[in-house]
N, C-alpha and C positions, 0 to 999 in steps of 0.2 A: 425917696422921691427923685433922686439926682438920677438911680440909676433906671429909674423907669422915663425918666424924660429921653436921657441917651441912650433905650432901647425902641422908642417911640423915635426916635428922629432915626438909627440905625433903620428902621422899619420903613418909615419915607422914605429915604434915601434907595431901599433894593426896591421902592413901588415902582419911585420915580425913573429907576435906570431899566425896570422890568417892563415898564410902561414906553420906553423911548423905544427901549430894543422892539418893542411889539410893532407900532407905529412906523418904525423903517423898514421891516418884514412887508406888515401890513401894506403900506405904500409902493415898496418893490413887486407886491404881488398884485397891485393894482395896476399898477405900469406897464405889467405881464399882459397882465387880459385887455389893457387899451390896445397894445399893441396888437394881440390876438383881433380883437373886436377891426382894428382897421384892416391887417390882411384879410379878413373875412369878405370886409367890404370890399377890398380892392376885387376880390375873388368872384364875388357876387355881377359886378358890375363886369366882369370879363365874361362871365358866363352868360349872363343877358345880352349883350352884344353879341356873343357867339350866335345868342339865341332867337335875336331880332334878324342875324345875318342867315342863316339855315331856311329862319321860315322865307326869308325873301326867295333862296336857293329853290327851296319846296313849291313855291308858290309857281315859279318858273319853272318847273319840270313838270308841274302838274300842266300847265300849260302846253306846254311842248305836248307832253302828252294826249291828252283834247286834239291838240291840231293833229297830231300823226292816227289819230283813233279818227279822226273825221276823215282825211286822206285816206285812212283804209276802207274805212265804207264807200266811199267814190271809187278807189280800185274795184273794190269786188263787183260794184254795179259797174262801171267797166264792161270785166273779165265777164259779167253775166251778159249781159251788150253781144258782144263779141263773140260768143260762145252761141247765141238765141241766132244772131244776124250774120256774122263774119264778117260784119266790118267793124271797126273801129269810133263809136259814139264822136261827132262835130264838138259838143258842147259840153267837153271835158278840159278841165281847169285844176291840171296836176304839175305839183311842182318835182320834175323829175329827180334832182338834184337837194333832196332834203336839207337842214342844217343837221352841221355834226355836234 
């Protein structure tokens, strides 16, 4: 009986030290992926910024765009003006000097 108690307690003993070792593993590999999980976010949150700023970027060249696309139809009625008459249309409203 004696030596079944002292292999019963020997037996605790490697749970409880197999069990500690698991749980410091276990928690190290948790601290891992928290860590992982915040660079993510950090990551996320730089990429949406990037991504709210682009579209602003876009938003304004598509603009630009529009106005140089309407500028061109007034040239070309212009150039047709000019072409039909030989003179140069009064009531032309061109900005000669575009922005760069």
């Amino acid at each position: 009986m004696g030596r079944f108690l002292a292999g019963a307690v020997v037996v605790l003993i490697l749970a409880a030290i197999a069990f500690f070792m698991w749980s410091k593993v276990n928690d190290a590999r948790q601290e891992a992926l928290q860590e992982q999980v915040a660079a993510m976010n950090k990551q996320l949150s730089q990429i949406n910024d990037e991504n709210t700023r682009l579209k602003a970027e876009l938003a304004r060249v598509q603009s630009e765009e529009q106005n140089l696309a309407t500028q061109n139809d007034e040239l070309r009625k212009a150039i047709a003006s000019v072409k039909a008459t030989g003179k140069l249309p009064t009531d032309i409203e061109l900005e000669l000097n575009p922005p760069k």
